[in-house]
N, C-alpha and C positions, 0 to 999 in steps of 0.2 A: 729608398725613401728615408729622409731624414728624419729622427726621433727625434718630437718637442721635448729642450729642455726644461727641466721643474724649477720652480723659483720655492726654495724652501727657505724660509726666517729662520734665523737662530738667536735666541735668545741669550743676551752678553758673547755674543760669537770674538773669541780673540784667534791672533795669529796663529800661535803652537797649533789648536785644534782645526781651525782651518784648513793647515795643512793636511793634516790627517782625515780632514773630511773629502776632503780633492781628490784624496789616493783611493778611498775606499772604492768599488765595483759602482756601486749605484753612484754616488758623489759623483763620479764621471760624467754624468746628465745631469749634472745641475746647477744651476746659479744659487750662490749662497748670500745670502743680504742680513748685514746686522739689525736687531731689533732688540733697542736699549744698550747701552755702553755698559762694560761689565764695571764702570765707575761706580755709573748708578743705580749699581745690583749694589754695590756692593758700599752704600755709602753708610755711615753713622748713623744715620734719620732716615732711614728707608721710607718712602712715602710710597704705599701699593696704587693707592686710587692715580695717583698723580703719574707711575709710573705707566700703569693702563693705559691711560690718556693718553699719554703719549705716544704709545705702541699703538694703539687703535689709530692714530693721525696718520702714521708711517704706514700701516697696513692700508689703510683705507685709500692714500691718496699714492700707492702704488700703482704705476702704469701695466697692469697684468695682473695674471694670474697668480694666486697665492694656493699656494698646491700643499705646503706643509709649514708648520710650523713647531721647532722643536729645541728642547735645549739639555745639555748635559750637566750643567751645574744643579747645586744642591738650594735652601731657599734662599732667594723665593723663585727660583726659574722654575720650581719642579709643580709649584702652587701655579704659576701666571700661565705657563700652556695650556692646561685644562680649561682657564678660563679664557683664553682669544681665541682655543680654536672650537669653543662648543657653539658659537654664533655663526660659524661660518660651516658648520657640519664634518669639520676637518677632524680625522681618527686622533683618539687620545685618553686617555681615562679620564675619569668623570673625577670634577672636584674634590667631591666628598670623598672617593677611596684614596685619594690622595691624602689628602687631611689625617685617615685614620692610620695612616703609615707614617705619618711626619710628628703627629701629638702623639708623643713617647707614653703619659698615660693610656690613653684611648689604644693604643698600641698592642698595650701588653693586655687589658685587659679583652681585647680580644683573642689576640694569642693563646690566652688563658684558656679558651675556650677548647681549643681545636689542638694543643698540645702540650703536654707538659715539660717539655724542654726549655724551660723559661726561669730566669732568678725569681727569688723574694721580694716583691715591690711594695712602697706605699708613698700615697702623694704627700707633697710638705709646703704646707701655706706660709707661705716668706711674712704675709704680717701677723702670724703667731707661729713661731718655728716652735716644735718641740723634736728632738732628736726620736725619729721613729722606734718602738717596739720591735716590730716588724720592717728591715728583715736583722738588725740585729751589726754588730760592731764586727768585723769591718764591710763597710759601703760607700755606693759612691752615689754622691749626689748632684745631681743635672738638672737644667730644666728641659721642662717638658718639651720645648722645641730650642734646639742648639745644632751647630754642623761642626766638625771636624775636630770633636771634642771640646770643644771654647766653653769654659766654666765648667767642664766637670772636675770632680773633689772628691779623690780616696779621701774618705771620714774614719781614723780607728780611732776617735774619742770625742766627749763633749767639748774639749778646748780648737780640735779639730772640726767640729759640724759649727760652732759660733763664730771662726773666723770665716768657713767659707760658706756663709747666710750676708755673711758681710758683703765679700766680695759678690757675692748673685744678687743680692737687693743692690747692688751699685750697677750692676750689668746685664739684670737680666731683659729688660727695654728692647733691648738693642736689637733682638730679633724677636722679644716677645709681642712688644706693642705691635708690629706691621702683622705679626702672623695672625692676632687679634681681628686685623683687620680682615684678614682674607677669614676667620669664623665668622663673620657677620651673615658672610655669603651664604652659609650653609646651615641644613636644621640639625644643631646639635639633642646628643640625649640629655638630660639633667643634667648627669655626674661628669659630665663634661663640658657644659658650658658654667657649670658651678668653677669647674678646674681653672677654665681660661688659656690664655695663651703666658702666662706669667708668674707659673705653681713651676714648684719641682720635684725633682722623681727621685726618693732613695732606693737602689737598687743592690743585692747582695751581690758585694765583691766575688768575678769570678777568677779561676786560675786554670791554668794547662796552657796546650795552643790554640793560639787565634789562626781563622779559617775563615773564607766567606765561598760561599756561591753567588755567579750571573746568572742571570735566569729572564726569560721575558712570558707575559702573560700575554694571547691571543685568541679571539673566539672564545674565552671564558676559562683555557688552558693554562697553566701555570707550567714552564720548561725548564728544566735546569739544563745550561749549556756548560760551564765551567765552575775548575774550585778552584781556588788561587789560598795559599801561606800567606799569613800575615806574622811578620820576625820581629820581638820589639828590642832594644839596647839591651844588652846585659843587665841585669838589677833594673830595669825602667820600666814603667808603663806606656812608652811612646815605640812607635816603627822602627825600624831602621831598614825595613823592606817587606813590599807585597810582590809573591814570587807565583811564576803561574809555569806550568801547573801543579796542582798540590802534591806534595809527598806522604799526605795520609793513606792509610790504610785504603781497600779500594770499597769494604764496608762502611767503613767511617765517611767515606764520602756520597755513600746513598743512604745514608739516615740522613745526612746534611740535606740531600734537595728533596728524602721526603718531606721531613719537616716543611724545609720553604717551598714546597710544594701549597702545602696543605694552608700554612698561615697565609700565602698570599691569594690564594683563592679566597678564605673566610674576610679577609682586610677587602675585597672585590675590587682588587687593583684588575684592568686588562687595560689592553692594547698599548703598553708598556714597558720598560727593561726593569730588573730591580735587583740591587743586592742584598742580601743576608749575612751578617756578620755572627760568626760561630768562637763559642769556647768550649775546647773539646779535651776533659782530662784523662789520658790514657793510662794512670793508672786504676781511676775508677771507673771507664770507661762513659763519664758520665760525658753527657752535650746537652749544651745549654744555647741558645737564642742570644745576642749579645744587642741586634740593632736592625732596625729593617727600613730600608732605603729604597722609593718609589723609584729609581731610578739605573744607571747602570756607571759606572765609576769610570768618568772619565781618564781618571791617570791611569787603569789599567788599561786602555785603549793601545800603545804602544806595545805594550805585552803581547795582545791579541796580535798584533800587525807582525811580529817579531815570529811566533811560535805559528798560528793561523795562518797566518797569509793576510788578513784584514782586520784594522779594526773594529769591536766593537761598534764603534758609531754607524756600521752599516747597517748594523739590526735596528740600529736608532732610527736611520733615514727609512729604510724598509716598512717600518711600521708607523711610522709620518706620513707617508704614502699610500698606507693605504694597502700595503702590501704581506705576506709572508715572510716573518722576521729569520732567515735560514739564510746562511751562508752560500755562494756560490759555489758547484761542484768544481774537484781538482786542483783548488789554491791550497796553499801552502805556503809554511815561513822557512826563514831561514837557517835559526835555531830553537833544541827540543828544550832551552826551557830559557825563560827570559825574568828578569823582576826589576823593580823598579827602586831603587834604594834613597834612603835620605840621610842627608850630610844635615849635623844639626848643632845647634851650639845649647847650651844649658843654663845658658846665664844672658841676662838682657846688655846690652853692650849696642855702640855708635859705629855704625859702619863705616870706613874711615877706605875701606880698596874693597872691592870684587873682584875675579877673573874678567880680562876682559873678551871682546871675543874673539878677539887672534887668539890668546891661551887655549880658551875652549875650543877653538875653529881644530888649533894642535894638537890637543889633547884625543879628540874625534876621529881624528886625520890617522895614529898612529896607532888607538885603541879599536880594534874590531868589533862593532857591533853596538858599541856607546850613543849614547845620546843625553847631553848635558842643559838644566835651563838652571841658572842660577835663579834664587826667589828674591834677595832684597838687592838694593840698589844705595848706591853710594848715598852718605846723609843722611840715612834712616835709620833710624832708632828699633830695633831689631821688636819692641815691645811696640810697636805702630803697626807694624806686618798683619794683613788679611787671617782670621778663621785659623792662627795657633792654638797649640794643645794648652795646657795651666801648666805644661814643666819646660818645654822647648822650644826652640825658634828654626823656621827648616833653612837651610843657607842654599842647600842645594836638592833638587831630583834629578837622579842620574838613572836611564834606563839603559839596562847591559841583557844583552843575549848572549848567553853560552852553550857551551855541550854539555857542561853539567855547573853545580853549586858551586866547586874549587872553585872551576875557571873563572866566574862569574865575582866571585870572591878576591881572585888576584885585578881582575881588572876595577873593581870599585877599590881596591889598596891604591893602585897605581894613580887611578884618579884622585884619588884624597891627596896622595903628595903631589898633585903637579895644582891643583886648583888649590890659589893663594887669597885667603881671605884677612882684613887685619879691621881691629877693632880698638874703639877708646873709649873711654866713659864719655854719655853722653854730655855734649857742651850746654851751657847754660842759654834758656831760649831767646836771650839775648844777641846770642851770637851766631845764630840758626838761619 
């Protein structure tokens, strides 16, 4: 007897991931169908209602079954599932726990509650800034909702917190008004719809190593499945790799998923993935909370499929479905430790060549175990590029499987020299 295949939505679905949704065990059985371009996720003017609208037309005037609906990206995919699939009874967490994982106040001061592995925070009203008391010189300050670090600002002075109030009251819009939109939806407490979606967060600068836990919440469970290293540049506050799996301590990493254990059950995130971002100083063996993500990290997905046997995303589809989020028995990857590194440049600059994809196609061809997507495209102005950090520009993610760090090591050397990138100051937009 033939098993019906699932017709599962993905919300901003592009190719890379596609792929990786096809391979995974369950992906196998099912037809995947885009819902919304990841254009218009990801436009300047993000329009929520407008984006709805239009997801609800595609769903509705689909010929079949709609059996899940899901998405991996950060906002607003991780707000809009909640809200298309609670009219249709389709599994998913509920708006509101969402919300309280995504508003970085409401966040913590839940957090606050249930652990004290957490910085010094206090909120900062962009139309009367005054450099917080609390938590004190040096901090970094964000807003309350932001992705991939976009406007956050190490502050170690007053000349330092007045220019970037500057920069936030120019940018903060951009994903504070839409997220605004999707609070409407929901009953907030006082001290948080006083907040808004357009405050920000100063939080006490942390230091050690960065760490996070995957974890998924089901039946009211909170699971840690994985710890993955986060590497940032020498002297930098940016990545240069997330490495799975972790080389911490094998104590250090069960205070890691008690903790995210505990906050994600009180945030009453279920039937969901999510990660936990850790900083862990080993000489004061202190662990601190860094960032909590309703969700599960797409670019580690490769990792999993490398080291696992499958990606991620299967837990994803699993529990879209309706299912137990648990790996199939007996799979298995191909190497015991994989990570996903970033080629980056530090300065804003006009892309003028990329690698093409015979380089890359070569590069893949003679490097075992690589996997190369270059991120900008010829003609682009490296300061135009999606959801950048305030220091760097990614040019490249390269994911490499090895047998250990070294090798893993020689093979992102060998990629740097052979992918050719060249750059000019940007032309004048006359000539664009």
């Amino acid at each position: 007897m033939t098993m019906k295949r699932k017709n599962v939505f993905v919300l901003g679905l592009d190719d890379h991931n596609h792929e990786i949704l096809r391979r995974t065990p369950t992906g196998s059985r099912c037809d995947f169908h885009a819902l919304s371009t990841l254009e218009d996720l990801r436009s300047e003017r993000l329009d929520i209602e407008k984006i709805l609208a239009d997801a609800e037309r595609t769903l509705n005037g689909f010929d079949g079954t709609v059996d899940a609906i899901v998405g991996y990206w950060d906002f607003p995919v991780t707000l809009l599932v909640p809200i298309l699939c609670a009219p249709r009874g389709l599994p998913s967490a509920t708006l509101e726990s969402v919300v309280r994982c995504e508003h970085k106040y409401w966040s913590r001061l839940l957090q606050s509650e249930v652990v004290d592995e957490y910085p010094a925070f206090s909120l900062v009203d962009l139309n009367d800034p005054a450099p917080p008391a609390e938590p004190g010189y040096p901090f970094w300050l964000k807003p309350v909702k932001s992705a991939s670090s976009e406007l956050a600002f190490r502050i170690e002075n007053d000349k330092d917190f007045d220019e970037a109030i500057e920069s936030l009251r120019e940018g903060v819009g951009k994903m504070g008004h839409p997220f605004e939109q999707i609070l409407q939806r929901i009953d907030l407490p006082s001290e948080i719809a006083e907040a808004g979606g357009n405050s920000c967060l100063a939080e006490g600068a942390l230091h050690g190593l960065q760490a996070a836990v995957e974890g998924y919440t089901y039946n009211g469970e909170a699971v840690v499945y994985a710890t993955l290293d986060s590497v940032d540049y020498p002297g930098s506050p940016v990545f240069l790799r997330h490495q799975y799996p972790s080389t911490l301590p094998e104590g250090v990493r069960r205070r890691m998923a008690s903790v995210a254990t505990r906050v994600m059950e009180k945030l009453g995130l279920d039937n969901s993935l999510f990660s936990v971002e850790f900083f862990y100083d080993p000489v004061e063996d202190d662990l601190r909370v860094l960032e909590v993500n309703p969700r599960h990290s797409q670019t580690h997905a490769p990792l999993f499929e490398l080291v696992d046997g499958a990606a991620d995303h299967e837990r994803m589809l699993r529990l879209g479905l309706g299912e137990a989020p648990v790996l199939p028995e007996g799979i298995s990857g191909e190497y015991p430790v994989a990570a996903e590194w970033y080629l980056r440049r530090f300065s804003d600059g006009f892309v003028s060549r990329v690698p093409t994809p015979e380089e890359i196609a070569m590069v893949e061809k003679t490097v075992p175990g690589v996997r190369i997507r270059v991120v900008p495209r010829e003609g682009l102005r490296l300061s135009e590029l999606w959801a950048q950090d305030s220091y760097s520009y990614e040019l490249a993610k390269i994911v490499i499987g090895g047998a250990d760090e070294n090798e893993m090591l020689a093979k992102y050397e060998r990629c740097v020299e052979e992918l050719t990138f060249e750059f000019e100051e940007s032309p004048a937009a006359d000539e664009r």
